[in-house]
C-alpha positions in Angstrom: 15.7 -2.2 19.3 17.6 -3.0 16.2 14.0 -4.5 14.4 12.2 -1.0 15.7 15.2 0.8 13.5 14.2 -0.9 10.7 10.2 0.0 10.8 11.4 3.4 11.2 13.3 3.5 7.8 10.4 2.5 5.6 9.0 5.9 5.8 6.4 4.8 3.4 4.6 2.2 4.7 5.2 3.5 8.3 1.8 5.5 7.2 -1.6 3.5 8.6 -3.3 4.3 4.9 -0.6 3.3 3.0 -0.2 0.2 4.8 -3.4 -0.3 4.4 -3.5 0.0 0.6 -0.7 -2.4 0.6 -2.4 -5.0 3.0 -5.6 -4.4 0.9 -3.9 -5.2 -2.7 -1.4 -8.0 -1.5 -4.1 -10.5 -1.7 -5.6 -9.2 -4.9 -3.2 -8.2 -7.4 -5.3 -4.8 -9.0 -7.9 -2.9 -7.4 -10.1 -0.2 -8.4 -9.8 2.9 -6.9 -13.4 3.0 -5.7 -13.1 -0.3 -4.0 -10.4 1.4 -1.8 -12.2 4.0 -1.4 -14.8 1.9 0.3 -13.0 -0.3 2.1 -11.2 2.8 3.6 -13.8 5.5 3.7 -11.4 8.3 3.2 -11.7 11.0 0.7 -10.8 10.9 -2.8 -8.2 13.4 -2.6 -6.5 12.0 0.2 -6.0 8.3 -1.7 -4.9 10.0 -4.7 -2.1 11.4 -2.7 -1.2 8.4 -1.2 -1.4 6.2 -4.4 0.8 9.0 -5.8 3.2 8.3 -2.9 3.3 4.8 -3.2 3.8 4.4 -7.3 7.2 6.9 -6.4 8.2 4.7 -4.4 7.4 1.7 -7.1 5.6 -0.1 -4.8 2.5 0.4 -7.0 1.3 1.1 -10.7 -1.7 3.5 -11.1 -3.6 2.6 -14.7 -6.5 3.2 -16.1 -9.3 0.6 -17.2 -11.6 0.3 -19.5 -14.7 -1.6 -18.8 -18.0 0.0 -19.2 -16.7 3.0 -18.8 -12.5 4.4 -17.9 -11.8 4.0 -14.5 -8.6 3.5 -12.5 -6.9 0.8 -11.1 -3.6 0.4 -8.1 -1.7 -2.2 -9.3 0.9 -4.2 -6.8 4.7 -4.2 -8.3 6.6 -7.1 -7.5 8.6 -4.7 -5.1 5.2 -3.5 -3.5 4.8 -6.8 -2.6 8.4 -7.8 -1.5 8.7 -4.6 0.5 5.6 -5.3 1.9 6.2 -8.7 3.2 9.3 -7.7 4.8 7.8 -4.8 6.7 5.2 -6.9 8.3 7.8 -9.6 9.1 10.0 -6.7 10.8 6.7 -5.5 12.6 6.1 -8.8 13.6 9.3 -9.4 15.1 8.9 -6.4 17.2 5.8 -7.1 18.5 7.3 -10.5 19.8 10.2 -8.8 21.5 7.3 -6.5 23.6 
């Protein structure tokens, strides 16, 4: 019960899409927002919020990029990642205790 606790105080990443932008950039450093935006199929508006909610937290950077044209990038922060990792190794200990 004690492991289910501590999923329950990451109110961040307790969120499916938020965990999923985490998942999605833990492997790959920077994204672009479109390539979320694909892999996801959710509306722009709705990832903008939950970039938004997950750069205050300073799990993530938002920049902008400029390759043929400006367009903008999530960035993982080294505490994105950390907080990350230590969620899913909480979840995972919770699933083994079911």
């Amino acid at each position: 019960m004690e492991n289910l606790r501590e999923l329950t105080k990451n109110h961040v990443l307790g969120n499916p899409v938020r965990l999923a932008i985490m998942l999605y950039l833990l492997p790959r450093g920077r994204v672009l927002f479109k390539d979320i935006l694909d892999v996801l199929e959710i509306t722009p508006g709705n990832l903008d919020s939950h970039l938004k909610a997950l750069e205050r937290a300073g799990y993530i950077k938002i920049k902008k990029v400029f390759a043929d044209r400006p367009r903008t990038a999530a960035e993982i922060t080294e505490k994105g990642a950390e907080e990350t990792g230590e969620y899913l190794k909480t979840l995972r200990n919770v699933l083994e205790t079911v």
